[in-house]
C-alpha positions as CSV (number, residue, x, y, z in Angstrom):
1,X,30.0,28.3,-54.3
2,X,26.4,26.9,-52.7
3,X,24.7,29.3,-54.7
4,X,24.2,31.4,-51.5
5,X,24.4,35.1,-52.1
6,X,26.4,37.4,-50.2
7,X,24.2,40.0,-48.2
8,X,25.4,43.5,-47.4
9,X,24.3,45.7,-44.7
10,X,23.8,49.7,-46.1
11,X,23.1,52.8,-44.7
12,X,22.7,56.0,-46.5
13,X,23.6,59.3,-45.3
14,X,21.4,62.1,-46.0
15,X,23.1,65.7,-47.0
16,X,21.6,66.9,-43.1
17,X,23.9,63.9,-41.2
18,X,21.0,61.7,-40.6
19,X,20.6,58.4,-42.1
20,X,18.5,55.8,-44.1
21,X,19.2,52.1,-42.2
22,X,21.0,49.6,-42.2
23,X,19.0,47.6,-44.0
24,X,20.4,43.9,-45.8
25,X,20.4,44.1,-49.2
26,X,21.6,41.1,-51.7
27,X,24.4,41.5,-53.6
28,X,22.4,41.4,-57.2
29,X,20.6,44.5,-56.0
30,X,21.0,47.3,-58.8
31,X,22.1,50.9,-57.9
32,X,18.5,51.5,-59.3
33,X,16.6,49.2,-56.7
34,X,19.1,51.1,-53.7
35,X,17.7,54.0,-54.7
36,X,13.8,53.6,-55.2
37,X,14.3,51.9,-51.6
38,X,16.2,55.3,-50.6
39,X,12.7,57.2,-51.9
40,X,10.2,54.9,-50.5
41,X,11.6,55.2,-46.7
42,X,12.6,58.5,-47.0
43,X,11.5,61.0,-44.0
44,X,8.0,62.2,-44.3
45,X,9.2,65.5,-41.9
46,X,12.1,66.0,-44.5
47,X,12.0,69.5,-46.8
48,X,12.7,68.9,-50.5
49,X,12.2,65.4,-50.4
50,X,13.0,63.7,-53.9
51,X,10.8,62.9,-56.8
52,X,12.5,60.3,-58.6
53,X,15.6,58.0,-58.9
54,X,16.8,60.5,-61.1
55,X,16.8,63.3,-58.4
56,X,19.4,60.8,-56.1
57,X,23.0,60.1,-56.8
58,X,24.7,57.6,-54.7
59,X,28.5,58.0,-53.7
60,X,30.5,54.7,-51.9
61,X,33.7,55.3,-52.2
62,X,34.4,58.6,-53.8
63,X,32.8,57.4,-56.7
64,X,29.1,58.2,-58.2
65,X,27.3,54.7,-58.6
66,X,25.3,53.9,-62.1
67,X,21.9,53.0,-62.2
68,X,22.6,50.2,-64.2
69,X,24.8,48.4,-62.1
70,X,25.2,45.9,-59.2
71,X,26.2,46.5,-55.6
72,X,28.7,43.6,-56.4
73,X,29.8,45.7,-59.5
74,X,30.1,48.3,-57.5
75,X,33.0,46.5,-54.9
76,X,36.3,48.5,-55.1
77,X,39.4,48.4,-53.2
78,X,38.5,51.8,-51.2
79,X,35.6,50.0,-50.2
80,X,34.9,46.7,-48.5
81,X,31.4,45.6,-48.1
82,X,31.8,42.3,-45.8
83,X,33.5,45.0,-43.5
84,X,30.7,45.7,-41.7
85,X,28.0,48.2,-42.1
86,X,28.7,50.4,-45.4
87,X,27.3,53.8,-45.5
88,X,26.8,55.6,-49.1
89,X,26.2,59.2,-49.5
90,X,23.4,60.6,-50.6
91,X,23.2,63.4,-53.0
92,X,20.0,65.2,-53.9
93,X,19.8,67.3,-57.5
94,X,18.8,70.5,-57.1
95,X,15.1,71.0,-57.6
96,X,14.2,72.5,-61.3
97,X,13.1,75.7,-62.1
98,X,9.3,76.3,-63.1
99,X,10.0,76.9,-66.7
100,X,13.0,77.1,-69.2
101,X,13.1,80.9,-68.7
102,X,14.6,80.3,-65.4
103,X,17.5,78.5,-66.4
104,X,18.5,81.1,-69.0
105,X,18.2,83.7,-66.8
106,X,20.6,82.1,-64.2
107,X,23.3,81.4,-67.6
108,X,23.6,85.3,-68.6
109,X,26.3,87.2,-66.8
110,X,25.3,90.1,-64.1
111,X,25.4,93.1,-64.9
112,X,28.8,95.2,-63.0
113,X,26.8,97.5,-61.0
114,X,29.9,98.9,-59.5
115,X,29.2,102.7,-58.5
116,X,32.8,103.8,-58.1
117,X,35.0,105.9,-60.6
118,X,38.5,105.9,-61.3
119,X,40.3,109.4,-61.9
């Protein structure tokens, strides 16, 4: 090879249908990069708009992409990048409670409130 590297054009599709792109992105490019790209151009107008790269997941393919990897580690058979634009899902993680309180709350079981009785 000349060295060149191989370019691949991404969109990303937000959880409402709309999208992020296409933009060019190198094949080096870590799933880490994608994703503070995916929070710097997110939409201003956009509720519950993510923090940090930790509150986005990115799915090509059926499968969940690592941080720590390369789109070109990321190639798979399901998925051919030099096919034209790729689009990647977009997956936001639920926002946290305010405190820990919250999330024990939501673990214990309800209560059966059921009013009826059986003869």
């Amino acid at each position: 090879m000349s060295g060149v590297q191989e370019q691949l054009e991404i969109k990303f599709r937000l959880h409402d249908g709309s999208d992020i792109g296409p933009k060019m992105y190198p094949s080096a490019t870590s799933v880490a990069t994608l994703k503070e790209s995916i929070l710097a151009e997110w939409p201003k107008e956009k509720e519950n708009a993510p923090k940090t790269v930790d509150d986005l997941k990115l799915i090509n393919g059926g499968k969940i992409l690592e941080n720590s990897k390369t789109l070109g580690e990321c190639k798979s058979p399901l998925c051919d990048f030099s096919a034209g634009i790729t689009t990647m899902h977009v997956v936001l993680r639920p926002p946290e409670k305010g405190n820990g309180n919250d999330k024990k709350a939501q673990n214990t079981p309800k209560e059966n409130k059921c009013g009826c009785t059986i003869l």
